[in-house]
N, CA, C and O of each residue as an XYZ file, in Angstrom:
492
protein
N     -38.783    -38.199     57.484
C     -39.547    -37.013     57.836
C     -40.890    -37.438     58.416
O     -41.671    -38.225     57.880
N     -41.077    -36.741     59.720
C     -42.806    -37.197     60.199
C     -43.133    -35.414     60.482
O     -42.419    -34.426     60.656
N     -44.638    -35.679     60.409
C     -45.720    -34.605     60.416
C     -46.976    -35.293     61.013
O     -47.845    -36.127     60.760
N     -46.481    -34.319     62.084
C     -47.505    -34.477     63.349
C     -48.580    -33.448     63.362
O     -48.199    -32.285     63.226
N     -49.816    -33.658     63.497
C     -50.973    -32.649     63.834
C     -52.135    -33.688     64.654
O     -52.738    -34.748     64.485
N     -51.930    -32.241     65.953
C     -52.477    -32.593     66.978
C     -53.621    -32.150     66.734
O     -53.786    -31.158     66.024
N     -55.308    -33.298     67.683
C     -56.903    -32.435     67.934
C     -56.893    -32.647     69.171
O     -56.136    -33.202     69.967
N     -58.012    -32.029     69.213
C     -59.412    -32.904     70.081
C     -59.097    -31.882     71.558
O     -59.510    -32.192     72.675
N     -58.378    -30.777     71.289
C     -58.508    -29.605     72.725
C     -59.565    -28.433     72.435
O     -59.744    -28.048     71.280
N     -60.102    -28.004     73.276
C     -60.897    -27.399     73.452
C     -61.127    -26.721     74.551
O     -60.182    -26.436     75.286
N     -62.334    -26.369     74.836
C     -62.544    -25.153     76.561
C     -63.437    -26.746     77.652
O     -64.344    -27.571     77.549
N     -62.781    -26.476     78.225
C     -63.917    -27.546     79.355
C     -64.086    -27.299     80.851
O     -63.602    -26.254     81.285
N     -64.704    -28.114     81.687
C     -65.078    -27.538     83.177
C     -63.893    -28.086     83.586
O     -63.281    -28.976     82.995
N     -63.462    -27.351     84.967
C     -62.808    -28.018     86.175
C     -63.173    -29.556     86.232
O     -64.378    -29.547     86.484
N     -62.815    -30.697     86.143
C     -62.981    -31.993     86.670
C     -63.314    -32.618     85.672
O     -63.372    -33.846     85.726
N     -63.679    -31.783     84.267
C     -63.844    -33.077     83.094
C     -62.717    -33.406     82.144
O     -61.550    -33.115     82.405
N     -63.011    -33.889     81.273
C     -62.253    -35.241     80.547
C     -62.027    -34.293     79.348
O     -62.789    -33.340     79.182
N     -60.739    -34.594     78.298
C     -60.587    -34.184     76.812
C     -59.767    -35.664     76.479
O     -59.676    -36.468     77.407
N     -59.184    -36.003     75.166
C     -58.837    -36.683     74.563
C     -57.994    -36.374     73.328
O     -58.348    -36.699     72.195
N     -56.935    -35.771     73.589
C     -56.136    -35.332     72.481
C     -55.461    -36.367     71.489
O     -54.882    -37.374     71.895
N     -55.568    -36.078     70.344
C     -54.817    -36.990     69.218
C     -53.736    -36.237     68.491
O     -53.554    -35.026     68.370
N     -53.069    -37.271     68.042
C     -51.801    -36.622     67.388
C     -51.674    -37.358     66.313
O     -50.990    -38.324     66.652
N     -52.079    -37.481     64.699
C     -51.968    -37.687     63.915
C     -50.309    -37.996     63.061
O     -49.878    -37.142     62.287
N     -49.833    -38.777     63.226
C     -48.121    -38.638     62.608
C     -48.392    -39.224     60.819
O     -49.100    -40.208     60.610
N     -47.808    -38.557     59.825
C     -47.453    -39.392     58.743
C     -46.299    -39.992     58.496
O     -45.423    -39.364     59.091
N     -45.753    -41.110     57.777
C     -44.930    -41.830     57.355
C     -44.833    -43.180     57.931
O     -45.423    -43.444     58.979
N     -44.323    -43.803     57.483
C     -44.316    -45.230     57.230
C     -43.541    -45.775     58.603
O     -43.838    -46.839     59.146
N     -42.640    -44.994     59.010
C     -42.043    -45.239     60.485
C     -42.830    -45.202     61.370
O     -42.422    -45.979     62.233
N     -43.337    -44.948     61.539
C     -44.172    -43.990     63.068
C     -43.710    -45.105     63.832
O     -42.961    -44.694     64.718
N     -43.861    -46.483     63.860
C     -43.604    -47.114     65.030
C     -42.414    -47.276     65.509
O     -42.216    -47.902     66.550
N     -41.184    -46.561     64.589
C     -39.990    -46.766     65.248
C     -39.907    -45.256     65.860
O     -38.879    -44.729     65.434
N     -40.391    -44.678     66.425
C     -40.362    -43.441     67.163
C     -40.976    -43.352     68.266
O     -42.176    -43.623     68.280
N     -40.308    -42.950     69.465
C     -40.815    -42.689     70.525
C     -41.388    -40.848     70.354
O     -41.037    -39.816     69.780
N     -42.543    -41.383     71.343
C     -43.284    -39.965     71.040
C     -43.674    -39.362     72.515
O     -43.459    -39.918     73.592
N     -44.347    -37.992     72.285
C     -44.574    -37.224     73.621
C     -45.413    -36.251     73.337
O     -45.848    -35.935     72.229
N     -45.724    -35.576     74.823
C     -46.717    -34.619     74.842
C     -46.190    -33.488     75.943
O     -46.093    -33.580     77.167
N     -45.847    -32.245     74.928
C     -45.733    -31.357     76.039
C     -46.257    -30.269     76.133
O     -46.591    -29.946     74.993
N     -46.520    -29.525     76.818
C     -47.310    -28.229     76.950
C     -46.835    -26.575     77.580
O     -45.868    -26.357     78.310
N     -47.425    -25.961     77.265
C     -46.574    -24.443     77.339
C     -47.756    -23.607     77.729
O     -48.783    -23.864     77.100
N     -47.828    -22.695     78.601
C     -48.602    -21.828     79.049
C     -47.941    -20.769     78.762
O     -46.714    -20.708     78.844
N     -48.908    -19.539     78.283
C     -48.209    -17.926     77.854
C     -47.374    -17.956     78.871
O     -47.761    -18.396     79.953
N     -45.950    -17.446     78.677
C     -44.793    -17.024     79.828
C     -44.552    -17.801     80.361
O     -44.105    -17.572     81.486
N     -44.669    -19.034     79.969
C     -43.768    -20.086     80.916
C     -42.926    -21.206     80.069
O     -43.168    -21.033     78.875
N     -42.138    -22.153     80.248
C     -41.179    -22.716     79.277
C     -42.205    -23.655     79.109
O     -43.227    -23.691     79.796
N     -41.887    -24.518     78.065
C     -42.441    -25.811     77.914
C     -42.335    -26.581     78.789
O     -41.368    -26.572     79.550
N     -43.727    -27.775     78.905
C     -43.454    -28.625     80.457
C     -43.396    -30.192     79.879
O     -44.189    -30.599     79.030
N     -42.487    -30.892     80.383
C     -43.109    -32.383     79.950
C     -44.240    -32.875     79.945
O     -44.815    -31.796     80.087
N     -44.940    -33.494     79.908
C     -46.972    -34.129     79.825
C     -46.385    -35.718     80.053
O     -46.431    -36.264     81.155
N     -45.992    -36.175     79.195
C     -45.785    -37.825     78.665
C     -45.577    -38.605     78.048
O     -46.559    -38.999     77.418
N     -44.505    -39.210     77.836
C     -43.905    -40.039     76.614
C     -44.407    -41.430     76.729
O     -45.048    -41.877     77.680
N     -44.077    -42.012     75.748
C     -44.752    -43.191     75.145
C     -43.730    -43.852     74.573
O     -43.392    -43.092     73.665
N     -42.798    -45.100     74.527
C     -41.926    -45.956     73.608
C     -42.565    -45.896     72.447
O     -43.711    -45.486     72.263
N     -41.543    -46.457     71.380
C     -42.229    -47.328     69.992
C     -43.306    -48.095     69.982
O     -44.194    -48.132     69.130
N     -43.159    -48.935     71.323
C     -43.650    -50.139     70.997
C     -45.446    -50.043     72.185
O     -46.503    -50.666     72.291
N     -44.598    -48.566     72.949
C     -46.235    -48.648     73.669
C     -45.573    -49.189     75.025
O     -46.006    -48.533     75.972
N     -44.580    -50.265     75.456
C     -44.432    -51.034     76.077
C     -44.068    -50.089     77.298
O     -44.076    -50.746     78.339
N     -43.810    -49.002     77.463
C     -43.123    -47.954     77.893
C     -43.821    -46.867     77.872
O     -44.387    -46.492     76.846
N     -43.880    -46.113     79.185
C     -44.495    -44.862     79.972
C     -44.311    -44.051     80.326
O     -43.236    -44.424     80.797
N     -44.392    -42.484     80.773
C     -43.772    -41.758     81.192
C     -44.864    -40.539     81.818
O     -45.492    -39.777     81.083
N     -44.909    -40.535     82.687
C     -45.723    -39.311     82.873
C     -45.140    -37.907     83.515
O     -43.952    -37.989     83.826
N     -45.749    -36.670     83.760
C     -45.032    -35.730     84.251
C     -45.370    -35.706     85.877
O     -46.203    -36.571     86.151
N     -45.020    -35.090     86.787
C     -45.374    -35.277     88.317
C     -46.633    -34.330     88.303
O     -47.576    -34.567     89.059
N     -46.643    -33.384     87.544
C     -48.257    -33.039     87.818
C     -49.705    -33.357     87.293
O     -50.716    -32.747     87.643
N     -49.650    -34.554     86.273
C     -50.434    -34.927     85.668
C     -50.446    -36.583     85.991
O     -51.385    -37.343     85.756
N     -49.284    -36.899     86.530
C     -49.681    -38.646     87.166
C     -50.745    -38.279     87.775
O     -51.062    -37.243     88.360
N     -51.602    -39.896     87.430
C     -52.862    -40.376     87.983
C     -53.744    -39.621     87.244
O     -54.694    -40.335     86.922
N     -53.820    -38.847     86.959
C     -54.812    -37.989     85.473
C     -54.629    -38.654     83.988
O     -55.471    -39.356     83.427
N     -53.496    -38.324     83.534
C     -53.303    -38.286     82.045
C     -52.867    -39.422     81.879
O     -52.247    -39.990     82.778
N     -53.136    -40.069     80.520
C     -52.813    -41.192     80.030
C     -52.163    -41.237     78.815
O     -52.847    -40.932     77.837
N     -50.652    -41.636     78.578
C     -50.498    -41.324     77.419
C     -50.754    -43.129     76.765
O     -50.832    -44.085     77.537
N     -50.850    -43.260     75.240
C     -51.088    -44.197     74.481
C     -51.027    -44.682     73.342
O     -52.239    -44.889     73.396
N     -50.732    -45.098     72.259
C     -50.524    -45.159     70.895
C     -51.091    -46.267     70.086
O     -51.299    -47.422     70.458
N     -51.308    -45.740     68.928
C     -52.165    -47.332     68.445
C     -51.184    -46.814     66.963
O     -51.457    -45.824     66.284
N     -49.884    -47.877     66.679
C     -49.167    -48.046     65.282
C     -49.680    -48.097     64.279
O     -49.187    -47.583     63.274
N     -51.152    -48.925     64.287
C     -51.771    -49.495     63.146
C     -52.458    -47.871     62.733
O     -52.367    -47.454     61.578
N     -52.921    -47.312     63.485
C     -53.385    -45.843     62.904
C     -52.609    -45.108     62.996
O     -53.070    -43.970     63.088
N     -50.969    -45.200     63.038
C     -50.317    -43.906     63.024
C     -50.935    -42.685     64.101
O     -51.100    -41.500     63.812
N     -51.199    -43.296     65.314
C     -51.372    -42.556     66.077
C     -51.159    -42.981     67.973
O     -51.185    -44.033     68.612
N     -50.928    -41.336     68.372
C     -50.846    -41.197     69.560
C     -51.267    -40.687     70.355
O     -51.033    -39.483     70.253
N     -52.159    -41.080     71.701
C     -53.426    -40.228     72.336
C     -52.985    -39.161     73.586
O     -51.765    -39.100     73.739
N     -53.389    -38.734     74.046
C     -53.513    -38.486     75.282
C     -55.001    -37.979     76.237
O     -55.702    -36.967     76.256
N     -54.996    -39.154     76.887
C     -56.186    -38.774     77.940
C     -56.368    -38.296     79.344
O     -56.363    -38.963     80.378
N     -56.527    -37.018     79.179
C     -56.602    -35.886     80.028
C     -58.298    -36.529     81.183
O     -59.442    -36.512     80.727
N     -58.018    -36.898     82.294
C     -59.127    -36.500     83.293
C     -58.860    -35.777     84.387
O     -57.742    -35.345     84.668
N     -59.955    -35.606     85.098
C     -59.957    -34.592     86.185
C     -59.543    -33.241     86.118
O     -59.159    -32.688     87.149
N     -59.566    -32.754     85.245
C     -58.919    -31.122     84.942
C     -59.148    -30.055     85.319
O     -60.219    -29.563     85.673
N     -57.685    -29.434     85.239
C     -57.801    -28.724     86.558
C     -57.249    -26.932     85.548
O     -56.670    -26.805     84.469
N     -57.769    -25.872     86.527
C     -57.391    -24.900     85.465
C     -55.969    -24.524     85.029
O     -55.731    -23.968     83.957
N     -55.021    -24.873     85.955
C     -53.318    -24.941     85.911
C     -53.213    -25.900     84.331
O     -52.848    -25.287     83.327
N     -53.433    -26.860     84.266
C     -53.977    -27.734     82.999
C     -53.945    -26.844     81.796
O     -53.520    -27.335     80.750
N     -54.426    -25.323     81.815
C     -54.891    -24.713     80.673
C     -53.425    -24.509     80.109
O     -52.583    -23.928     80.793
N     -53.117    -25.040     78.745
C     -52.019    -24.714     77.668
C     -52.100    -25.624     76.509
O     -52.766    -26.649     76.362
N     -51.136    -24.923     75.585
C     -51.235    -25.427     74.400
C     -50.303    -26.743     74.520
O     -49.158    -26.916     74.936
N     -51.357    -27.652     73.940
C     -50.155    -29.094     74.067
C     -49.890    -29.476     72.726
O     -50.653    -29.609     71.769
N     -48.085    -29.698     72.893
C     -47.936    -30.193     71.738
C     -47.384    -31.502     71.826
O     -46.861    -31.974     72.836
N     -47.568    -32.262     70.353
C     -47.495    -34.052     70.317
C     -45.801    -33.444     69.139
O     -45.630    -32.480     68.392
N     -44.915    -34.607     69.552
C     -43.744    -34.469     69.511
C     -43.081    -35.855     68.780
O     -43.883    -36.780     68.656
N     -41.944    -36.052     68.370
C     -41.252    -37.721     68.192
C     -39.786    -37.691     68.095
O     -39.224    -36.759     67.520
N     -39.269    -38.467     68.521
C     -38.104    -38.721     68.628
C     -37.645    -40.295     67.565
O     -38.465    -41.109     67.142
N     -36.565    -40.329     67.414
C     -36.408    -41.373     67.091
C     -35.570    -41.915     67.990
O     -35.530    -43.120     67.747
N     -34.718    -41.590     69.118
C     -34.054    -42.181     70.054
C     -35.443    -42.864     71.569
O     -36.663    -42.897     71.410
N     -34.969    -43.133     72.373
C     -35.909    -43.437     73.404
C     -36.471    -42.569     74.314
O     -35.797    -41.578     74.594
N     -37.938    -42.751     75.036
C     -38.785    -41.852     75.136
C     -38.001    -41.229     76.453
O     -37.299    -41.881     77.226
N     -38.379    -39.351     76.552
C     -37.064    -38.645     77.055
C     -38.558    -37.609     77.402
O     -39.592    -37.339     76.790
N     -37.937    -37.246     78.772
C     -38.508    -35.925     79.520
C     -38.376    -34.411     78.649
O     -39.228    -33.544     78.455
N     -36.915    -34.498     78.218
C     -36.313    -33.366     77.500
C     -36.793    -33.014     76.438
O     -36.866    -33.944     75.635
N     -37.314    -31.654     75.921
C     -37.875    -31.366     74.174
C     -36.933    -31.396     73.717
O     -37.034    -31.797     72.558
N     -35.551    -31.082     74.123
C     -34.161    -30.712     72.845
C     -33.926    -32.222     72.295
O     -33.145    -32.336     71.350
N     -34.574    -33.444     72.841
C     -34.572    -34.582     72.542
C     -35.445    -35.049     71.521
O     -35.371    -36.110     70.901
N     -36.331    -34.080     71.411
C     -37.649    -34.288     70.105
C     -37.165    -33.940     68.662
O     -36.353    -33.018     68.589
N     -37.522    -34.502     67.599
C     -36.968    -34.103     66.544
C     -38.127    -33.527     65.572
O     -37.684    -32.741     64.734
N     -39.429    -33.742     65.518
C     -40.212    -33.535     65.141
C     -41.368    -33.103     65.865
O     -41.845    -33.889     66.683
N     -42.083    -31.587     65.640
C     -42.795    -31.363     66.703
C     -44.312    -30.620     65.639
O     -44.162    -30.040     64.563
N     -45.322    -30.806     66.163
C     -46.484    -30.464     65.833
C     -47.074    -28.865     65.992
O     -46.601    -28.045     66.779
N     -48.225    -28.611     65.056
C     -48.117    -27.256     65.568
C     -48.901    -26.947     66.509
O     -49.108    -25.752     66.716
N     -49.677    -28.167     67.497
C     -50.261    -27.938     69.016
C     -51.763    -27.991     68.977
O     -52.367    -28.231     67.931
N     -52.407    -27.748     70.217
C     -53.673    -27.910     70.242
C     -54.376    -27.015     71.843
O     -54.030    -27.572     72.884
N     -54.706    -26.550     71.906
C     -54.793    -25.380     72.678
C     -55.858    -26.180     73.466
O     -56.784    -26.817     72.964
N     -55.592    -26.050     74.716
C     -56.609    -26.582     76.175
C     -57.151    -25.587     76.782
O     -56.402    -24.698     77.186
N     -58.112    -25.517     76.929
C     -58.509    -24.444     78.628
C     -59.331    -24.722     78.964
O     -60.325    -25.093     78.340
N     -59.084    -24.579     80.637
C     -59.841    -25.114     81.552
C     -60.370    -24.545     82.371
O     -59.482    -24.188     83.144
N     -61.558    -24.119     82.815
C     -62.444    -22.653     83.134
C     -62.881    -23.314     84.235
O     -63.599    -24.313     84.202
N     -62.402    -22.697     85.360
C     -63.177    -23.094     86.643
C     -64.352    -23.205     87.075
O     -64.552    -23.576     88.231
């Protein structure tokens, strides 16, 4: 069993920076590939960016390459994501996710999901 809780979203300008964390518990965390996806009122969930176990491995979505960074540090049971240049399309709730199979575009592939962290981005 993992329990994920996501921070660090908030309201910000067009073109600046946030730094979301995703807190996981249990003793696995490093055998799980993890992710970040996000949902705007009325629209489905979108991929953001997966991350391997080991970190060694990347994934970004086509509208956030060259912006977002996803990242993980095992030793803290944790997984980042660094949001620059932001843009107001950007504004949704992101949620940090894990799998225990390998890191996957798809949510029906997530097994464990967080209860999110709300972004907006005010022109």
């Amino acid at each position: 069993q993992v329990q994920l809780v996501e921070s660090g979203g908030g309201l910000v300008q067009a073109g600046g920076s946030l730094r979301l964390s995703c807190a996981a518990s249990g003793r696995t965390f490093s055998s799980y590939a993890m992710g970040w996806f996000r949902q705007a009122p009325g629209k489905e969930r979108e991929f953001v960016a997966a991350i391997s176990w080991s970190g060694g491995s990347t994934s970004h979505g086509d509208s956030v390459k060259g912006r977002f960074t996803i990242s993980r540090d095992n030793a803290k049971n944790t997984v980042y994501l660094q949001m620059n240049s932001l843009k107001p399309e950007d504004t949704a709730r992101y949620y940090c996710s894990a799998t225990f199979g390998r890191l996957s575009d798809r949510p029906n592939e997530y097994t464990y999901w967080g209860q999110g962290t709300q972004v907006t981005v005010s022109a």
